[in-house]
C-alpha positions as CSV (number, residue, x, y, z in Angstrom):
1,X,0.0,0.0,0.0
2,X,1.4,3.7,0.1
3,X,1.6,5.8,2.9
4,X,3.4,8.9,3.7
5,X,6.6,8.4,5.7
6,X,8.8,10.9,7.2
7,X,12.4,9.9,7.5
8,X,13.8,13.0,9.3
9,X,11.8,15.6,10.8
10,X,12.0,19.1,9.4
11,X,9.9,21.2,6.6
12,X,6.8,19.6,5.0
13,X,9.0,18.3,1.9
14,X,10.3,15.7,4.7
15,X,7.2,13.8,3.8
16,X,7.6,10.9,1.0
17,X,4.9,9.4,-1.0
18,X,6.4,5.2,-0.5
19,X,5.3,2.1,-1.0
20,X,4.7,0.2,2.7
21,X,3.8,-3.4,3.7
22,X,0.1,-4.2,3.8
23,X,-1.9,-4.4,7.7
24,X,-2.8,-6.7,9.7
25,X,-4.4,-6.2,12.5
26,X,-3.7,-8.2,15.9
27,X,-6.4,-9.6,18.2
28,X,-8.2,-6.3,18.7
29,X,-7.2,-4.3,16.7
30,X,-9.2,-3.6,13.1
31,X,-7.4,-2.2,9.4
32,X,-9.4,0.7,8.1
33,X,-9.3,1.6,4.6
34,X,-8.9,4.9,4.3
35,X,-11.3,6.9,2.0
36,X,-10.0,10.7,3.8
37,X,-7.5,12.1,5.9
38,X,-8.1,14.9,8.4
39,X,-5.0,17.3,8.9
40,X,-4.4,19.3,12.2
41,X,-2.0,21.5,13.1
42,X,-1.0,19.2,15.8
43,X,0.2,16.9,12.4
44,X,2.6,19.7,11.5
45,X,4.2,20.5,15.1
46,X,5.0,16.9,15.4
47,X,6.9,16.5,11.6
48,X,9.2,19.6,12.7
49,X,10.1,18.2,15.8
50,X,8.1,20.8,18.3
51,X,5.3,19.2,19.9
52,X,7.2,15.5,20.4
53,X,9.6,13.4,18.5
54,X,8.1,10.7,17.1
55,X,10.3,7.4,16.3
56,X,11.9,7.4,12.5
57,X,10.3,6.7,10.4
58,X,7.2,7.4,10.5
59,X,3.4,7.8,9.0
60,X,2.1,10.9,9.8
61,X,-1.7,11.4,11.2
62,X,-4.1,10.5,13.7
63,X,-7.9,11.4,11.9
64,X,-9.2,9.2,8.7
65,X,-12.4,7.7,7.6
66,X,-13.0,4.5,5.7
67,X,-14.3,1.3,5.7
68,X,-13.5,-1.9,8.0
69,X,-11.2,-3.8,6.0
70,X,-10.0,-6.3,8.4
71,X,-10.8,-7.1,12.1
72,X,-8.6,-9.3,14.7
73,X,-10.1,-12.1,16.5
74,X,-11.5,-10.9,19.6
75,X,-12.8,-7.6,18.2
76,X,-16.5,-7.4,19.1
77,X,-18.1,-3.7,18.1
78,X,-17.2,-3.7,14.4
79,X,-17.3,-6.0,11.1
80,X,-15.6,-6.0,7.7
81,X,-17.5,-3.5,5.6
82,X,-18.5,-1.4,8.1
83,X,-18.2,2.9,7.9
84,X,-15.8,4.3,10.7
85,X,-13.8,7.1,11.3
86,X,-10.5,7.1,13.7
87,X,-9.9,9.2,17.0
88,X,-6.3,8.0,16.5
89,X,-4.2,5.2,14.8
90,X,-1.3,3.2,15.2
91,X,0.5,3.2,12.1
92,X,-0.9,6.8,11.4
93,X,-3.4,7.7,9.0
94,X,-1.7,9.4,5.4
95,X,-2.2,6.3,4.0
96,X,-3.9,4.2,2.0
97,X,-4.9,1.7,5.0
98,X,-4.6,2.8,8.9
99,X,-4.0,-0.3,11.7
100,X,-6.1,1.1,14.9
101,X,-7.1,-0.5,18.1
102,X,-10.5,-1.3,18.4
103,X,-11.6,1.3,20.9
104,X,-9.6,4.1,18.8
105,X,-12.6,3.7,15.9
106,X,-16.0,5.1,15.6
107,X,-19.2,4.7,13.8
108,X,-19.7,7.1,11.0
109,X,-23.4,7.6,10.2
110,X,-24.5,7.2,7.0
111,X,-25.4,10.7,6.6
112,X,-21.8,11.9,7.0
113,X,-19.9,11.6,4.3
114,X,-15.8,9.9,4.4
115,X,-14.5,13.5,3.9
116,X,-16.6,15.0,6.8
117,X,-15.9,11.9,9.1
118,X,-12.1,12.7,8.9
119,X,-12.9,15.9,9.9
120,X,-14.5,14.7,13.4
121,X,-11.6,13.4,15.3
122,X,-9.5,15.6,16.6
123,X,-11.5,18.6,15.6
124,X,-14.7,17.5,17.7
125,X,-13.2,16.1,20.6
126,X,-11.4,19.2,21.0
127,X,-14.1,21.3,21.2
128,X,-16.1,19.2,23.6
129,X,-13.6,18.5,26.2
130,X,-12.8,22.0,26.0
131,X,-16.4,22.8,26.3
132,X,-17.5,20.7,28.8
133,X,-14.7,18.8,31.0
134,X,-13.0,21.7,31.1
135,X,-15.2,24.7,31.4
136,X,-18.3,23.2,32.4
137,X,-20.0,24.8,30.0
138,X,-24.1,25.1,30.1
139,X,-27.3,26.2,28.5
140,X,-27.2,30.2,28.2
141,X,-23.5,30.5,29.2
142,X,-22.1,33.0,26.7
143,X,-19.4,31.7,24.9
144,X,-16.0,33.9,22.8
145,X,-15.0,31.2,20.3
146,X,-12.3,32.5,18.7
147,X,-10.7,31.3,15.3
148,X,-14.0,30.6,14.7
149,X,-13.9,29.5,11.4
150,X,-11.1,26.6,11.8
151,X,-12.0,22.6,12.7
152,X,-12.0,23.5,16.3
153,X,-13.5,26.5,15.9
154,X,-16.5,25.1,13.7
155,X,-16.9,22.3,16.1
156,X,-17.1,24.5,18.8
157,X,-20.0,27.1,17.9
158,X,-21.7,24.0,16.6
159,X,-21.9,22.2,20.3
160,X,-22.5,25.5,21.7
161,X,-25.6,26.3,19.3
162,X,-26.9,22.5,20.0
163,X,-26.3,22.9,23.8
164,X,-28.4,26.4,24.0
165,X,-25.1,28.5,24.5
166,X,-25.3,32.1,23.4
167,X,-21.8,32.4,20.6
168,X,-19.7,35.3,20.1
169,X,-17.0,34.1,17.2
170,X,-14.1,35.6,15.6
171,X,-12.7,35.2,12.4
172,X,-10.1,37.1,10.3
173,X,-11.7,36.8,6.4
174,X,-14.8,37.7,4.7
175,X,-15.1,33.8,4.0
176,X,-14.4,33.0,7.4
177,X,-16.9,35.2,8.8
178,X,-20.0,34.1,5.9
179,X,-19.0,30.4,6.7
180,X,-19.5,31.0,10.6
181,X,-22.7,33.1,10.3
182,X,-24.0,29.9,8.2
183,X,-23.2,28.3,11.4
184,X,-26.1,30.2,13.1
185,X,-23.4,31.9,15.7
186,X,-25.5,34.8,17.2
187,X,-22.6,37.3,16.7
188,X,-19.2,37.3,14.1
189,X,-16.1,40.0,15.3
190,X,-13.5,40.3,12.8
191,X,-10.4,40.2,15.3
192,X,-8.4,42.2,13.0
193,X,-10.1,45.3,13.8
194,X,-8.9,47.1,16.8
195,X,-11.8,47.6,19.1
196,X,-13.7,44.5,18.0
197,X,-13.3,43.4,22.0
198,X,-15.2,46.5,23.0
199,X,-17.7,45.4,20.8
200,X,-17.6,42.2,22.9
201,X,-18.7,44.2,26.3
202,X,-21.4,46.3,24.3
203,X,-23.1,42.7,23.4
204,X,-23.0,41.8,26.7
205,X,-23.8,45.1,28.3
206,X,-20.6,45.5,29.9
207,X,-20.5,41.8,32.1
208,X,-18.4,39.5,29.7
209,X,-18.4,36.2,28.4
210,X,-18.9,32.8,30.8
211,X,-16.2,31.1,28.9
212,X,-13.1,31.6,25.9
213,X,-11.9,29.3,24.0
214,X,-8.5,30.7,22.9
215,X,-6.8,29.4,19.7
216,X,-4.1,31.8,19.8
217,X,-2.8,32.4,23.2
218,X,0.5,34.1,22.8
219,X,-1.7,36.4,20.4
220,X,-5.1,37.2,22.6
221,X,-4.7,35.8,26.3
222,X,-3.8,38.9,28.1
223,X,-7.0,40.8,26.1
224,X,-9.1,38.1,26.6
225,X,-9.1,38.7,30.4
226,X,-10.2,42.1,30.1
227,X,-13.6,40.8,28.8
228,X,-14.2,37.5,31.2
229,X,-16.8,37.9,33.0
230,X,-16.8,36.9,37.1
231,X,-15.8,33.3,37.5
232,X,-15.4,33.2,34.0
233,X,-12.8,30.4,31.9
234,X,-10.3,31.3,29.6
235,X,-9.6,27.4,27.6
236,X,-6.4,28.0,26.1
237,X,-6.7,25.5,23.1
238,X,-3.4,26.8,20.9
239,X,-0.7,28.8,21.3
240,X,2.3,29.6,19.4
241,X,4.6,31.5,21.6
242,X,5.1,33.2,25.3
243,X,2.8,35.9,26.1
244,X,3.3,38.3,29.0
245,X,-0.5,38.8,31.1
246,X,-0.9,40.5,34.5
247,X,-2.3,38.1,36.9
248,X,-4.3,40.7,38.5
249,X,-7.0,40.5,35.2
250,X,-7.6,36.8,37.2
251,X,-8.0,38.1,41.0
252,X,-10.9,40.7,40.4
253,X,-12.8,38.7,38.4
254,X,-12.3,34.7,39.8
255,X,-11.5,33.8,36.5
256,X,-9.1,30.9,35.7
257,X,-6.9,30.1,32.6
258,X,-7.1,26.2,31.9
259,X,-4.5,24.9,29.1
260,X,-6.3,21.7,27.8
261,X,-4.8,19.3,24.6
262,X,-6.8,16.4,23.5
263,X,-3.9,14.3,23.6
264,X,-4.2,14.0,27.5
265,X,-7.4,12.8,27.7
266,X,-7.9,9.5,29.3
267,X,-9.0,6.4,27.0
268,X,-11.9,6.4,29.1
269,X,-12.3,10.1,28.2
270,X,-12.2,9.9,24.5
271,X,-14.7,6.8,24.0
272,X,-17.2,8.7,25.7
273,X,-16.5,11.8,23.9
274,X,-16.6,10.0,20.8
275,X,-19.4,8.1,21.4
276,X,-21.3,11.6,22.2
277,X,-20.0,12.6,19.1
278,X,-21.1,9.9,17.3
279,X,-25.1,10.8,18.9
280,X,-24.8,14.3,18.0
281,X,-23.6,13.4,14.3
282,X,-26.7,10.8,13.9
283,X,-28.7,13.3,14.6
284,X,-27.8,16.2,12.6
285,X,-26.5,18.3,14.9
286,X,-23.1,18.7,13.7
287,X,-22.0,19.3,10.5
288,X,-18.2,19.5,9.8
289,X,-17.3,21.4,7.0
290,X,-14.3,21.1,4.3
291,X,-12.3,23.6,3.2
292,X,-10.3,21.8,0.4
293,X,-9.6,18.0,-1.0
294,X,-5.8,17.4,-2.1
295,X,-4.6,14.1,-3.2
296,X,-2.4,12.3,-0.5
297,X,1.0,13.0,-2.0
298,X,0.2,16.8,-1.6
299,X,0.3,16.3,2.1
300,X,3.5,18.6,2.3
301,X,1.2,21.2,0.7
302,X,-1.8,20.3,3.0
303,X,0.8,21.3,5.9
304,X,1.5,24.7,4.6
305,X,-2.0,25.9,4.2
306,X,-3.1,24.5,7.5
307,X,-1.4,26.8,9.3
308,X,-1.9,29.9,7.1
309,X,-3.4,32.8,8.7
310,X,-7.4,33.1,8.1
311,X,-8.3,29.1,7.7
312,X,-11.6,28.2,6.8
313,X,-13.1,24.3,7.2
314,X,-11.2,21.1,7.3
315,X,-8.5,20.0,4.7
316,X,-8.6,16.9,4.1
317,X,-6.1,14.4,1.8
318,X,-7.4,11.6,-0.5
319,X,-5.6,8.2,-0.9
């Protein structure tokens, strides 16, 4: 089969279209064939050697959707043919076939389509722990989502529409901002105008938000907590560099900054995230959205316009 592999870590041209030995999977384990690949940031940290360094080679990836190809002997949940999509893999998932455990794939309703299912993973889970586990969030909270018009982002004013949560987003395009108001978020800032957090107060009539979910700490944390509102949570969900804040902004208002990453949620965690997810996606209530399809030995290019400025929807790579 071919997979990406990366060899060294460095810039995206480190990943190599190769051919690799075919699956198998072990007792519970399951080989999906992958139809799409979801890309996250998190994808790009880990090829240049920032977030951790992963054992050479290796297959990039942790999101895909497909089809039940094989299943090991003692799997129970899943059988050959079935639709899935991964919260994780184990020989990563830019490739034509992805080895998971059993517990690390998900049903995909037949209303969401392969592209839209890779797209859920990381994305989804994000946003609910974030949400929820972290800042307890609940019905009428006011939420600041911003990079609203990202995976997370999307995700995020989704949930908060379904859950009854009242959704201030911010976005940096014209496209960002018409694909977030299609998301039926009550209010759309452009954070690259300067006063758009006074705006903020005036739409709350001076009290703040419940809850932020901050995509660009070293970029927005110290502002953010000059519109919390008392006992309000600042979720810091990405960050890119230091940032200087004054911990006063916390004292008078109660509020607290929680840093959250998916990739420390418990096993126990994630399946009942995911199988929430999986509810919410049967239903209708979430709807990822796709930004652009690129063959799978464009991934080096899928890494560059991930983390361009402005993104919009999911990218997703085809096998």
């Amino acid at each position: 089969m071919k997979a990406i592999r990366v060899h060294q870590l460095g810039e995206p041209d480190v990943m190599q279209l190769e051919e690799t030995p075919e699956l198998l999977p072990g007792p519970i384990q399951v080989v999906v064939e992958v139809k799409a690949i979801g890309v996250n940031p998190v994808d790009t940290y880990i090829r240049a050697g920032i977030h951790y360094k992963p054992q050479l080679p290796y297959t990039p990836g942790f999101d895909c959707a497909g089809i039940i190809k094989a299943i090991g002997t003692e799997v129970k949940s899943f059988k050959v043919g079935d639709r899935v999509y991964t919260a994780g893999t184990l020989s990563g998932s830019y490739a034509q076939a992805a080895l998971c455990f059993e517990s690390q794939v998900h049903p995909l309703p037949n209303r969401v389509t392969f592209e839209q299912g890779a797209a859920v993973g990381m994305p989804y889970a994000t946003a609910y722990r974030a949400l929820f586990d972290k800042a307890n969030a609940k019905k009428e909270d006011t939420v600041l989502i911003h990079g609203a018009s990202g995976g997370v982002g999307i995700a995020a004013v989704q949930l908060a529409k379904y859950f009854g949560m009242n959704i201030i987003a911010t976005v940096g395009t014209e496209k960002g901002k018409e694909i977030v108001k299609k998301q039926a978020a009550h209010h759309v800032l452009n954070h690259k105008e300067n006063d758009y957090l006074s705006k903020v107060m005036t739409i709350t009539n001076s009290r703040g938000v419940d809850i932020i979910l901050e995509m660009l700490a070293d970029q927005n944390l110290g502002k953010d907590l000059g519109v919390i509102a008392q006992g309000g949570r600042v979720i810091v969900i990405g960050c890119r560099g230091k940032v200087e804040i004054n911990p006063r902004d916390t004292m008078s208002k109660e509020a607290a900054i929680i840093g959250m990453t998916i990739m420390r949620a418990s096993p126990e965690d994630t399946v009942r995230i995911h199988n929430e997810l999986v509810h919410l996606l049967t239903e209708g209530a979430l709807n990822p959205s796709i930004r652009e399809k690129l063959p799978l030995k464009e991934a080096p290019l899928a890494h560059k316009k991930v983390m361009e400025p402005g993104a919009y929807g999911k990218i997703v790579l085809i096998p």
